[in-house]
MMTF fields as JSON, N, C-alpha, C and O atoms, coordinates in Angstrom:
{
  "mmtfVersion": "1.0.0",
  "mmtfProducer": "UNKNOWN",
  "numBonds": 267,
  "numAtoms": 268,
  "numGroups": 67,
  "numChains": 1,
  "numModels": 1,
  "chainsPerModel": [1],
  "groupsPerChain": [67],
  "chainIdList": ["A"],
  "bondAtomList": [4, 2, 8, 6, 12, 10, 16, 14, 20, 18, 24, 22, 28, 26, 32, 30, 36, 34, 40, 38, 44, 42, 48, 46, 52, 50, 56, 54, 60, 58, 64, 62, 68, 66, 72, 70, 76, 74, 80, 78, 84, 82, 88, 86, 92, 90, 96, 94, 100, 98, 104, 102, 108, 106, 112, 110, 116, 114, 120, 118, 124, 122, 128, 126, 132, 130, 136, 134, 140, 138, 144, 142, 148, 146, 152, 150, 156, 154, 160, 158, 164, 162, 168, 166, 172, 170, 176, 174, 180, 178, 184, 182, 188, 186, 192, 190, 196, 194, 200, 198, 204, 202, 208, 206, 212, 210, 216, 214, 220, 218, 224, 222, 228, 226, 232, 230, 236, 234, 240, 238, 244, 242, 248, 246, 252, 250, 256, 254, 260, 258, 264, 262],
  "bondOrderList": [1, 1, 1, 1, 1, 1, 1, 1, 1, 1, 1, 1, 1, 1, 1, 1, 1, 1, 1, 1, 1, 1, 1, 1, 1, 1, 1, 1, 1, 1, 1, 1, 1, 1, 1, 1, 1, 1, 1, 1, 1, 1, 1, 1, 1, 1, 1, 1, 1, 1, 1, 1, 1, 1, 1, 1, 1, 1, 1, 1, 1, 1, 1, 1, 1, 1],
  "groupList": [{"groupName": "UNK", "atomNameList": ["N", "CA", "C", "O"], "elementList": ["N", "C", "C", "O"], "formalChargeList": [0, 0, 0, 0], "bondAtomList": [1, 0, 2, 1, 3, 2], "bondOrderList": [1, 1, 2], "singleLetterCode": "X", "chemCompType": "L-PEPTIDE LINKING"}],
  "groupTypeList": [0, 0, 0, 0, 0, 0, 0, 0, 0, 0, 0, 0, 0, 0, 0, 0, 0, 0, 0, 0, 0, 0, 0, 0, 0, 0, 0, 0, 0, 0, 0, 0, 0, 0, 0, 0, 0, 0, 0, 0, 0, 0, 0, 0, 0, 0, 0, 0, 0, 0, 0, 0, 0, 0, 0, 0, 0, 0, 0, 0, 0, 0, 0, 0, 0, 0, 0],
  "groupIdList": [1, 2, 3, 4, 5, 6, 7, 8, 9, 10, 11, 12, 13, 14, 15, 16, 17, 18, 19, 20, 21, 22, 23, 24, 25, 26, 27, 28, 29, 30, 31, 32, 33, 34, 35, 36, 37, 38, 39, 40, 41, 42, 43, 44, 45, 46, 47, 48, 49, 50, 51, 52, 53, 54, 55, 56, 57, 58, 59, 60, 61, 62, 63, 64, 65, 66, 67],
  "secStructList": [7, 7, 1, 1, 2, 2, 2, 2, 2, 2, 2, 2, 2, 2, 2, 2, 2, 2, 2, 2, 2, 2, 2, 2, 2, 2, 2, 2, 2, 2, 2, 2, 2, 2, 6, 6, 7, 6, 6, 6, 6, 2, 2, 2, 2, 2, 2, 2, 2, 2, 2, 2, 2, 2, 2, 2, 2, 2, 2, 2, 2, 2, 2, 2, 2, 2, 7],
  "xCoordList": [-22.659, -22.051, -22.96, -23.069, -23.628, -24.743, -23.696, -24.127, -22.93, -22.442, -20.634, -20.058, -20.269, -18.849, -18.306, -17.309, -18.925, -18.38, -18.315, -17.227, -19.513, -19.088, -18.201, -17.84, -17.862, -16.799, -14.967, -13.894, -15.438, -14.072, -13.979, -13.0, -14.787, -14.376, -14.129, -13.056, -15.108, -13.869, -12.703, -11.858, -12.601, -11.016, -10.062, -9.04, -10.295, -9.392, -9.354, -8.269, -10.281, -10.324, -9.363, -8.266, -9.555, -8.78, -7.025, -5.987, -7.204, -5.664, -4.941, -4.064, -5.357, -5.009, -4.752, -3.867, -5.859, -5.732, -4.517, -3.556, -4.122, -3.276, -1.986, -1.042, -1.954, -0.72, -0.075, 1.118, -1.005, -0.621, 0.195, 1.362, -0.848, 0.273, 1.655, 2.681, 1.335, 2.966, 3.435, 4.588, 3.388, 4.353, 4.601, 5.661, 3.838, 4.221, 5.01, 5.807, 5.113, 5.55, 6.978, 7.858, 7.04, 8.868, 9.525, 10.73, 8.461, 8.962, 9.341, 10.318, 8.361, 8.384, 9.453, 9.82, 9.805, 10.974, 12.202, 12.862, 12.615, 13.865, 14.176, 15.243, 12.378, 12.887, 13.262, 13.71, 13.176, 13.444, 14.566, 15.172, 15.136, 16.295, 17.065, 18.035, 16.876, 18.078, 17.559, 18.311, 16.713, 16.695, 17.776, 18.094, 18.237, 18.764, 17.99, 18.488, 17.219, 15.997, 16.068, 14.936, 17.02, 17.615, 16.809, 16.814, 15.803, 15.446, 13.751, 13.054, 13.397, 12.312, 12.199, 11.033, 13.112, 12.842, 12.823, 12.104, 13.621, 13.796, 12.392, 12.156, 11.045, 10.199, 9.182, 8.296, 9.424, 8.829, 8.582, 7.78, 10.031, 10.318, 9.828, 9.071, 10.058, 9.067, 7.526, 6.756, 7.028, 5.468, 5.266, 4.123, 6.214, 5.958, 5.93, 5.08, 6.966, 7.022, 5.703, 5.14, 5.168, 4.025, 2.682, 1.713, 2.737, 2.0, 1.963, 1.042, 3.144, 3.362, 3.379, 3.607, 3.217, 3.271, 1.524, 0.811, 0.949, -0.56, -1.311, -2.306, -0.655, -1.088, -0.962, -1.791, 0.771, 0.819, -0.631, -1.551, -0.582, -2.163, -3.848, -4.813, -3.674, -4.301, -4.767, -5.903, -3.537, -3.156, -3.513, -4.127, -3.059, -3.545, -4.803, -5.19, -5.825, -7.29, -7.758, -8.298, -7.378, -8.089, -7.484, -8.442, -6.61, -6.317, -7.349, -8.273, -7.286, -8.511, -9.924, -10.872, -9.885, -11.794, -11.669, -12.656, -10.591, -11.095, -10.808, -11.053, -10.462, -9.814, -11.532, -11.388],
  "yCoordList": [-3.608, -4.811, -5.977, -6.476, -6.361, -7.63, -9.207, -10.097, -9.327, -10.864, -10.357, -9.296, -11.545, -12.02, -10.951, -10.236, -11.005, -10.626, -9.202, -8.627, -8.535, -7.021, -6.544, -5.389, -7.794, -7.206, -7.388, -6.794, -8.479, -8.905, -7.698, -7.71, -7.009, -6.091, -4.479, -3.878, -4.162, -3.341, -3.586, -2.711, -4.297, -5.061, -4.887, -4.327, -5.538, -5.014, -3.538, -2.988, -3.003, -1.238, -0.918, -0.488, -1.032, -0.445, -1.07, -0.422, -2.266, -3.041, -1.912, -1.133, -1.941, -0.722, 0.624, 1.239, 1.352, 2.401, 2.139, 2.58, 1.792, 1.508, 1.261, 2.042, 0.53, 0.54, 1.541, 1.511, 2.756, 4.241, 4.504, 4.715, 4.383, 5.364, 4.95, 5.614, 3.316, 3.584, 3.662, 3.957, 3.594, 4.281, 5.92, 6.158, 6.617, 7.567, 7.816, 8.708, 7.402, 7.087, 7.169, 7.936, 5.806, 6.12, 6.92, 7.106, 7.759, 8.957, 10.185, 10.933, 10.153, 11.147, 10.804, 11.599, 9.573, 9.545, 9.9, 10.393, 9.461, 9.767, 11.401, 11.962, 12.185, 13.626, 14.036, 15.179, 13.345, 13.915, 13.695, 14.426, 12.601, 12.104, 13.224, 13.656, 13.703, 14.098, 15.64, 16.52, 15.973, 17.744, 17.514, 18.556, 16.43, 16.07, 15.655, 15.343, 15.708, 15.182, 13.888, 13.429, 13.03, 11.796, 10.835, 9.613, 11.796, 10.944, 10.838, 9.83, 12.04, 11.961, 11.529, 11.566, 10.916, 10.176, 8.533, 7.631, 8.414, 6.879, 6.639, 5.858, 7.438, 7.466, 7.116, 6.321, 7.959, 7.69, 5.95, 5.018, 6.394, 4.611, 3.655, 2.856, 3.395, 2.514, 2.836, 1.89, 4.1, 3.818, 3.221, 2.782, 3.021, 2.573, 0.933, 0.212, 0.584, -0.64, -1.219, -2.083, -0.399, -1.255, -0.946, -1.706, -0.071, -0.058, -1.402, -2.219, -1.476, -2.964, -4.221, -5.163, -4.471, -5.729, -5.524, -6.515, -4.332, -4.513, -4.795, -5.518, -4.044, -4.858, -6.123, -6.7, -6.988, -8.184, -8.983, -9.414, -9.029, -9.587, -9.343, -10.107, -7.718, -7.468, -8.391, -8.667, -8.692, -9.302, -11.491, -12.201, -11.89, -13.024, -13.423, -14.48, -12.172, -11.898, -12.456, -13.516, -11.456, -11.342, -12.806, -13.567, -13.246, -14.963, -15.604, -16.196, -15.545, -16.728, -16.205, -16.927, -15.253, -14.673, -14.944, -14.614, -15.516, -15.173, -16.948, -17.198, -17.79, -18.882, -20.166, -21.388],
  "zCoordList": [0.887, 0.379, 0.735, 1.855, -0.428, -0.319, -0.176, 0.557, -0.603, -1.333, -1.23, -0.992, -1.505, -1.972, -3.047, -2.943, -3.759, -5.089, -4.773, -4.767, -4.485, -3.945, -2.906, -2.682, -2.21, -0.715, -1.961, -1.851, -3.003, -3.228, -4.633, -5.379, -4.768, -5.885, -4.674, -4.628, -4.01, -2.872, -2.469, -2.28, -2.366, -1.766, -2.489, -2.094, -4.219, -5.037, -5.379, -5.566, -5.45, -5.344, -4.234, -4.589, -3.169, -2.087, -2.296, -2.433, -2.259, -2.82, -3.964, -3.59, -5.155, -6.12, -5.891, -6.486, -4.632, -4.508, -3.409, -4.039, -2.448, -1.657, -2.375, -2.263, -2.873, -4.339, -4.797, -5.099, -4.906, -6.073, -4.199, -3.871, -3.517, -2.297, -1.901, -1.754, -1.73, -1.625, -2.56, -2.242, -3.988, -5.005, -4.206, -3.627, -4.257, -3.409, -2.492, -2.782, -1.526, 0.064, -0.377, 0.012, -1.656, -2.008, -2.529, -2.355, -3.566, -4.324, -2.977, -3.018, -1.892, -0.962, 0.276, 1.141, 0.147, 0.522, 0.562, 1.477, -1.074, -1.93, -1.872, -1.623, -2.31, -2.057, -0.797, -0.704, 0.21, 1.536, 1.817, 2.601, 1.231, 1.511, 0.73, 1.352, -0.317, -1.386, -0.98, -1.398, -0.437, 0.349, 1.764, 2.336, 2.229, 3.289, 4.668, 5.75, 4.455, 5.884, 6.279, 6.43, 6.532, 6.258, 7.177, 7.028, 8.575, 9.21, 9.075, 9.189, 8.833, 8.058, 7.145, 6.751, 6.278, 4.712, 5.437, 5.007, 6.423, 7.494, 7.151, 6.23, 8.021, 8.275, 7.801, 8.116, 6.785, 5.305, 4.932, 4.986, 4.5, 4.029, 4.936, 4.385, 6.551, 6.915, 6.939, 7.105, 6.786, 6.615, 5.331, 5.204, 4.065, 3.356, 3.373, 2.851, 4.035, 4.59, 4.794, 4.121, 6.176, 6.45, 5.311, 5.312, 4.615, 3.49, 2.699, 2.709, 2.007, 1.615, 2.258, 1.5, 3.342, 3.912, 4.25, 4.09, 4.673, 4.224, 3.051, 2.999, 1.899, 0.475, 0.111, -0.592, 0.86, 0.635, 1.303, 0.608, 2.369, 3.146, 2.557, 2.581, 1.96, 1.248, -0.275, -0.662, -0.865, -2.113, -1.709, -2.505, -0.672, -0.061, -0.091, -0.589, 0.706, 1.107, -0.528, -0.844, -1.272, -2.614, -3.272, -3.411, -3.58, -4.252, -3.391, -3.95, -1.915, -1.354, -1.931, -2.242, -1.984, -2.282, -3.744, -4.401, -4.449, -6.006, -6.444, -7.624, -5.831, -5.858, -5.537, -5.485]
}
């Protein structure tokens, strides 16, 4: 990564790819929940949590680098 522009086009790569997972995280939740694993689906759902509150910061990073 030479410059700006290449750190802020990784960033959005990783932002996006981070995105598809927690779409995941919740789908792999719900099934855990509805096999009955109620506390392992808990689990789930907050790693998804902090998934998303890292994309939000993630999503911040990138408006200042693109602004």
């Amino acid at each position: 990564m030479e410059n700006k522009e290449q750190v802020t086009a990784l960033l959005d790569y990783m932002y996006k790819h981070n995105r598809s997972h927690e779409a995941e995280l919740v789908k792999m939740a719900e099934k855990l929940k509805s096999l009955g694993h109620e506390a392992e689906s808990a689990k789930v759902s907050e790693a998804q949590s902090c998934f998303a509150k890292g994309n939000e910061l993630l999503s911040e990073a990138l408006s200042q680098l693109k602004s």
